[in-house]
N, C-alpha and C positions, 0 to 999 in steps of 0.2 A: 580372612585372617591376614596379619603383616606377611610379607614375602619373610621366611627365616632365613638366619642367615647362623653360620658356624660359630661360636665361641670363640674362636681364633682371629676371626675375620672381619675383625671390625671395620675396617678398610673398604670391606667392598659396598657399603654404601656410600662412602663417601665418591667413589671411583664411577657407581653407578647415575652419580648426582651431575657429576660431571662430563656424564654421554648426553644423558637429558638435556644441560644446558648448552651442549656443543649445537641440537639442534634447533633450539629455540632460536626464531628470527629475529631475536632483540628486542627493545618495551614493545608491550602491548597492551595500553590500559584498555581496563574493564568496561571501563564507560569515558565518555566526554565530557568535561569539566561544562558545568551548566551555565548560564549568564548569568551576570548578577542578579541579586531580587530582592524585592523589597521585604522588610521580615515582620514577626508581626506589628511593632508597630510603628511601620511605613518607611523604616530607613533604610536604603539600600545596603545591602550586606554582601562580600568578600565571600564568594563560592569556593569550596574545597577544587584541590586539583582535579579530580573525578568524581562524577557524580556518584559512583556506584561504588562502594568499598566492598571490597569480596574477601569471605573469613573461608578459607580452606582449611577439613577437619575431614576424617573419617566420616563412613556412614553410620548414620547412628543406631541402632539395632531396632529402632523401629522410626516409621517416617509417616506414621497417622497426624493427620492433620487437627485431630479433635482430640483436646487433651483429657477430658476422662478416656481417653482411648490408652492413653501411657501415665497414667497418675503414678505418680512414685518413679520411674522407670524413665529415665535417661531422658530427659523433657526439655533440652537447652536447647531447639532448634525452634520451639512455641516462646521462649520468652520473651523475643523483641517484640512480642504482638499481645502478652498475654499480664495482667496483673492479681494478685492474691490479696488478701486483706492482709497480710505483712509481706515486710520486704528484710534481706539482711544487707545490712551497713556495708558497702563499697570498701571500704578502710577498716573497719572492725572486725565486720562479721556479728552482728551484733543485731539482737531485733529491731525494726522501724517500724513506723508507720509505712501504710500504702495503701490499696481504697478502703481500709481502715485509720483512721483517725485516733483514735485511742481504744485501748480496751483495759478491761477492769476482770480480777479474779475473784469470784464468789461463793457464797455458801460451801464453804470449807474446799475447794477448789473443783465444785463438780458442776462450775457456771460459768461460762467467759460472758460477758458484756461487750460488746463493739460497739461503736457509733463509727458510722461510715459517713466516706467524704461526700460531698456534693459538687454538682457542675461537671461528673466525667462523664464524657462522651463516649459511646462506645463509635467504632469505626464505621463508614458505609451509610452511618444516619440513621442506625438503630436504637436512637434515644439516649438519653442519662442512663447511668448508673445510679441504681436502688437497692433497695432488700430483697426487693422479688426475683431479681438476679441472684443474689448469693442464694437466695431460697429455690431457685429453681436449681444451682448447683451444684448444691449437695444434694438434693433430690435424685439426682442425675447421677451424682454417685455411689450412692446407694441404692440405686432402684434394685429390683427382685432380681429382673431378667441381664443384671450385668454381670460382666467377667472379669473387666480391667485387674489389675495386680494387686489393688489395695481394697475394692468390698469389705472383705472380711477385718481388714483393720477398720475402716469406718464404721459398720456398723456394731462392730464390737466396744468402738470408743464413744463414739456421739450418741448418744440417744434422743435429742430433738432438736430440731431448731427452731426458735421461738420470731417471728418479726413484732417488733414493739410497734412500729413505725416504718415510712419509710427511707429511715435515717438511722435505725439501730434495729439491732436481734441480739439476740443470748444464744450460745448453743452450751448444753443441758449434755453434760458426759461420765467418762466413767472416767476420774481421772488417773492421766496420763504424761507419764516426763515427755514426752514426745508431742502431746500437740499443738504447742506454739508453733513446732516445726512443719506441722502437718496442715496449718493455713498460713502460708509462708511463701516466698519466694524459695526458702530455702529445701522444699521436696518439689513445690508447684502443684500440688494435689488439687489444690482449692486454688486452679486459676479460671479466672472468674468469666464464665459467657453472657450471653446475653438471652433472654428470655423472650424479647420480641424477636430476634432473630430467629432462637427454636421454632418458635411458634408457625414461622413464614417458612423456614427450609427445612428444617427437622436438621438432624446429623449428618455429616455429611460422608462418605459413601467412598465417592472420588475425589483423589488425591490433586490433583487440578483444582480444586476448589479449595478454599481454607475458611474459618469461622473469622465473626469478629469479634473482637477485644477490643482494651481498653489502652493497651499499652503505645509507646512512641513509635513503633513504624505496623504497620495493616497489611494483609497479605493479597503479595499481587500474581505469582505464578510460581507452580514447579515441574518439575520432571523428578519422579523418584529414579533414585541411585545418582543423579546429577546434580541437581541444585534445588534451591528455595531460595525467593526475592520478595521482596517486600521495600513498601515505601514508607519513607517519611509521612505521617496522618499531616491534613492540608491545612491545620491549628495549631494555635500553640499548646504542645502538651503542659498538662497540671502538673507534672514532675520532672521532665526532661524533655529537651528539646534537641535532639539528634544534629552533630553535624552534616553527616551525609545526607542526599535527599533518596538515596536506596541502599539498599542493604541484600547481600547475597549469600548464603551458606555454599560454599561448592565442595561435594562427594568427594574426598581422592583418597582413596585406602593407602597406596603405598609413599610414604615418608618422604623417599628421594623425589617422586615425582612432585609430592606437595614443597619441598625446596626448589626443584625446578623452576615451578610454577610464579612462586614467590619470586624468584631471580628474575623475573622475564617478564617480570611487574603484571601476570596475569593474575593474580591474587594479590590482598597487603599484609595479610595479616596470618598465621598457619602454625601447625603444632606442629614441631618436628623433633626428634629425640636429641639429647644432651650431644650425641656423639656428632652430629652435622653441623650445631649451632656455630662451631668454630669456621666452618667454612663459608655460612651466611656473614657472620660478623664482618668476614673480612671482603665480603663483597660492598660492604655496608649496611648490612638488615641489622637491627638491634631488639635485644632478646628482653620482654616486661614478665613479671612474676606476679602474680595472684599476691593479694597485702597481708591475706592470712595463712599461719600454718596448717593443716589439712590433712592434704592430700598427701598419701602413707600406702607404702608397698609391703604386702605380708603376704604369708603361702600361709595356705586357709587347709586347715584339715579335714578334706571333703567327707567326712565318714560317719558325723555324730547328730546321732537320730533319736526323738523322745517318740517310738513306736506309735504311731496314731490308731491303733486296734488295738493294742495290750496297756498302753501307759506303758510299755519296759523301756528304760535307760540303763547304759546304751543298747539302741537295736541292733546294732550287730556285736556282742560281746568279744565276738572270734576276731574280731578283727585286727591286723598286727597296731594298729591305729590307738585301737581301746587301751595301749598297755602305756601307762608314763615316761617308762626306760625306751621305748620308742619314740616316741616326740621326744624325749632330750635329746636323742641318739641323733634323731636327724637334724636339732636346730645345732649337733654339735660339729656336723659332716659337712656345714655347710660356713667358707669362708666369703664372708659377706664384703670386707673389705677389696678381695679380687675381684669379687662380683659389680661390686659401686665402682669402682676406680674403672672398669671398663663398661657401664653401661650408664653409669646415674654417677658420673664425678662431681656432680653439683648436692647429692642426698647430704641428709644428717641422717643418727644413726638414730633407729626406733628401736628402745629398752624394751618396751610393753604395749602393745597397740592400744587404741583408744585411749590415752596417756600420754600426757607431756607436761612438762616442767611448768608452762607456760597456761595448765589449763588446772581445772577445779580438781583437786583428790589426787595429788603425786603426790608419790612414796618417795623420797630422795634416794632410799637404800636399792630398792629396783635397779638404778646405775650402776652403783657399788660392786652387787651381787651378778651383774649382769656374764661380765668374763666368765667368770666360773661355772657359772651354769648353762650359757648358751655358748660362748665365744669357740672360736675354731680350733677343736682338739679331737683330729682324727684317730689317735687310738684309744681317747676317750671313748669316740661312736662306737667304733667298733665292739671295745669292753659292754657298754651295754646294751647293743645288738647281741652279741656271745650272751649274757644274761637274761636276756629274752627270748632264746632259744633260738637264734638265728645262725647261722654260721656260715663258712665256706662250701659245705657240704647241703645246707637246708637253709639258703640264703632268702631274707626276705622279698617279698616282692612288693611294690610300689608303682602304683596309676600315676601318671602326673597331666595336668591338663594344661595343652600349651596353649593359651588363648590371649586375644588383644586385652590391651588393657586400655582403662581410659588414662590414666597421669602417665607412665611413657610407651611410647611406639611400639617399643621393641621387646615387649612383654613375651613373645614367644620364644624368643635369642635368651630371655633370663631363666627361660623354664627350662629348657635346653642344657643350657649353664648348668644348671642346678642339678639337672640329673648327670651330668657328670661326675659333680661335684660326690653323691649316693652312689655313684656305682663305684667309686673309689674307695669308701668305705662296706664293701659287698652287699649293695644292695642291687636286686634284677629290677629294673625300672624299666616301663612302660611308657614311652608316650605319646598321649592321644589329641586328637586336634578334633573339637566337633565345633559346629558352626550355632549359633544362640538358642533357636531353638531346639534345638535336641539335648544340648544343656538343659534348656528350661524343663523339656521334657521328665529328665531324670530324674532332676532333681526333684519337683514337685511329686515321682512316684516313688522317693527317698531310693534312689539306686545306686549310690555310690555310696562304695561301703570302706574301703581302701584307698583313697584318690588326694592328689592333693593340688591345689588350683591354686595358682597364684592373682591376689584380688590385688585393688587400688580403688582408693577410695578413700570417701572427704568428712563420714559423719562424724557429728561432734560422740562422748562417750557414750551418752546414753542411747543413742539412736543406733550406733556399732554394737552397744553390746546386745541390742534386740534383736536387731539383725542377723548377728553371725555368732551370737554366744545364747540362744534362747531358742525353745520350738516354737517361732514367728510363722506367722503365715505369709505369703509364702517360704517353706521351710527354705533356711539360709545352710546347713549340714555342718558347721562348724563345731568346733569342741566344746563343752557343757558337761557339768555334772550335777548332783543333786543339792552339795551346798550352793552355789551358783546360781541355780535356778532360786531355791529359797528366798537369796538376798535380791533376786531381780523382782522377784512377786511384791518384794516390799519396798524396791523401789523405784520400781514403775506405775505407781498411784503418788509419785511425790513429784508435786508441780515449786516445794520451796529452796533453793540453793540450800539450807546451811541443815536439811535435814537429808538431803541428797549427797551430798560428802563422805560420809561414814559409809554407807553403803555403796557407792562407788569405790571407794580403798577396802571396803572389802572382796566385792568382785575381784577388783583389779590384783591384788594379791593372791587371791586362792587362783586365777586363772596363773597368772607368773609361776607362780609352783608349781603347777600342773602342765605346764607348757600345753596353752592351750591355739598354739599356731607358730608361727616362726616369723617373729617381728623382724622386717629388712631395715629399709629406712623409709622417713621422712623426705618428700621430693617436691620443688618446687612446682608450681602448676604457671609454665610459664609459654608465652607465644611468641612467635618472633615475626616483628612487623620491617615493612619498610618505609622508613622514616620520613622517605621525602614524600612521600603521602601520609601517612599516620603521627601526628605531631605526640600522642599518649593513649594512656587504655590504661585505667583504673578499674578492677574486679575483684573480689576477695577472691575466689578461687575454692571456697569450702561448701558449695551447694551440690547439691544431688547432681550429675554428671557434669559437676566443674565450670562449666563456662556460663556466664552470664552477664549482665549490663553492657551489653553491647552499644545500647546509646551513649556508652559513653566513651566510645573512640573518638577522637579529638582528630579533625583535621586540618592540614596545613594549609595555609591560604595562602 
């Protein structure tokens, strides 16, 4: 977890930022700028400053080298080496091609077509890419005896996969608003191995070791909890061509250390929260933001459970959670603008999660109506806490889960916040700090029945509202009722935009009335590099754990 730090005391990381750099010996690149070289074809080429560009980030909650090992589940440390049959648009966010070529929707949408690219090599000289590849990777993801995150979504969705050739297949499903996303760049679920490789090594075991892919850099060495490096592939890649010739992930949990790091040019590139960025700026670091909007901070109602023995909703009835005048009460106890102005002064403000102005199925009225029903009026909360049977004397009580987040740092200083924020209107608040797996634990034995977690997170609507507003496997505990579910059953078999709409403004309004979480805001997903190494860094910023296209750091020459 982030080191926390007081509400009051935003100060001391910056203070802390600045012992760190007092003992830093001054530059220390990563690597040595390499000799000139000839590029592919034969003209001598202008080598970056350092051979080796190093992305300092948190670790990531799991660091398997074989990505059916983390399908679905925080996978950006696999992407510089790993490609899917789509990609999303650098600048859009938008589907592409990638070692898919086109694809085609069929037989009333319960048939995808692809024709796959030709000529990709996989790394190491483990042949082209084929269909026996993609066939061997969803085999692999569905096999009987696996565990990974996602099983149960795939084999609940896909039901075959056909190869025509070995230049196209069909996969044969149940259809699903989600699975364009789900052979995507944009989950990584369906990132693509190699088959002659399986064959030769099987899985790989040890984390020393990495598989090969398809994608622009091939992995060369790690230490878990420390780093992951990988090289530039020795061709020109079919999609990108990296300027760096190595590429490095480096571990550092705590913020100030990762500014340190970045100052002292042992890192170029690093995620650090809004509140330090001002103090990089003015060293010279300059701060890039993901090109799409996304990435959205909300406190998630850890409580709501569609019983998996009884079918009852909700499974805990008792819960202070189940009642409506309690979610208003607390989205009304909480002033968000104190909260952004000292933690996220860069947010906009989130009306309705999964919802925005700028995306398919907004209600304009949602804005309108927002003050009044959520905005900060503590004798509001109070009034309907007192109506819920809470009071001075039999005061509610309230879980809160102070945990990292991925879009900013200092997600446990907000939860902190927050419960100040409830105990000012008389609420007994709790809070708990558990480490990922014990989380994962709970939640999958639906144990939180009270709780409230604050998420971050980048999916587009319908992929949020599966997740945290439906009994998804694995269960998300989020708020859900029986209209809700209804309109999700009907519209999660719909793969066409303009019959998807209606049903999205449905959801999205009966959740707004129900307050079905406590929408914060909208936050940039943004890095802060240094410049006279990193010339740019284009990424959307809206894929499953946030960071991606790393090949496309741009360097100075």
């Amino acid at each position: 977890m982030e080191h926390p730090r007081k509400f009051a005391g935003l100060g001391a990381a910056l203070a802390f930022a600045a012992v760190l750099m007092a003992g830093c010996a001054g530059p220390q690149p990563a690597a040595a700028p390499a000799p000139a070289s000839s590029g592919p074809s034969g003209q001598t080429q202008t080598q970056p400053k350092v051979s080796r560009v190093v992305v300092a980030l948190k670790v990531p909650p799991n660091e398997a080298s074989n990505p059916r090992l983390i399908a679905g589940f925080d996978p950006f440390q696999l992407r510089p080496s790993f490609e899917s049959l789509l990609d999303l648009d650098a600048s859009t966010g938008k589907f592409i091609p990638d070692l898919a070529t086109g694809w085609k929707v069929e037989e009333n949408s319960t048939a995808i077509r692809l024709t796959l690219r030709k000529g990709v090599p996989f790394h190491f000289n483990y042949g082209e890419f084929t269909a026996k590849d993609v066939q061997y990777t969803y085999d692999s993801l569905v096999s009987k005896d696996d565990s990974h995150r996602q099983v149960g979504t795939w084999r609940a969705i896909v039901k075959q996969l056909e190869v025509v050739n070995d230049y196209e297949v069909v996969l044969r499903i149940n259809p699903n608003i989600n699975f364009m996303r789900m052979i995507s760049n944009g989950q990584a679920e369906l990132a693509i191995r190699s088959k002659a490789a399986a064959d030769k090594e099987g899985d790989p075991v040890d984390l020393r070791k990495g598989l090969p892919g398809t994608g622009p850099y091939q992995f060369k060495e790690r230490v878990q909890g420390a780093y992951f490096r990988m090289d530039r592939v020795p061709y020109q890649h079919w999609r990108s061509q990296p300027d760096f010739p190595e590429f490095e992930f480096r571990w550092i949990n705590e913020p100030s250390t990762r500014l340190a790091a970045l100052l002292a040019n042992e890192v170029h590139v690093t995620d650090i929260p809004q509140e330090l960025q001002p103090s990089a700026e003015k060293s010279g670091m300059q701060v890039i933001a993901g090109r799409v909007k996304g990435p959205r901070v909300v406190g998630q109602f850890y409580c709501c459970w569609l019983d998996p023995q009884t079918g009852k909703l909700p499974m805990y009835p008792e819960s202070p959670l189940a009642s409506i005048k309690v979610r208003q009460a607390l989205n009304k106890a909480i002033d968000r603008d104190e909260l952004a102005k000292a933690f996220v002064p860069k947010s906009q403000p989130l009306y309705i999660d999964h919802f925005d102005a700028s995306w398919p199925a907004w209600t304009e009225s949602w804005k309108g109506r927002f003050n009044d029903m959520y905005g900060f009026d503590l004798n509001k909360a109070r009034a309907l806490l007192a109506e819920a049977g809470y009071t001075a004397t039999n005061p509610m009580k309230l879980n809160v889960l102070a945990q990292r987040l991925t879009y900013i740092p200092n997600g446990p200083d907000v939860a902190e916040a927050m419960a100040t924020q409830w105990r000012k209107a008389g609420i007994d608040v709790t809070l708990m700090s558990l480490d990922d797996a014990q989380e994962a634990q709970l939640s999958r034995a639906y144990k939180f029945d009270n709780h409230i977690r604050l998420q971050s997170y980048s999916f587009d609507s319908g992929r949020a509202i599966q997740v945290f507003n439906t009994p998804t496997t694995p269960p998300g505990g989020g708020y859900f009722d029986q209209e809700i579910l209804a309109a999700w059953k009907k519209l999660s078999v719909e793969l066409a935009p303009e019959k998807q709409e209606p049903l999205l403004k449905e959801i999205g309004e009966r959740g707004y009335t129900q307050f079905w979480d406590i929408p914060l805001w909208w936050v940039p997903l943004e890095l802060t590099v240094n410049p006279t190494i990193v010339a740019g860094y284009q990424f959307p910023g809206v894929l499953n754990g946030g960071w991606s296209h790393f090949e496309n750091i741009k360097a100075v020459r």
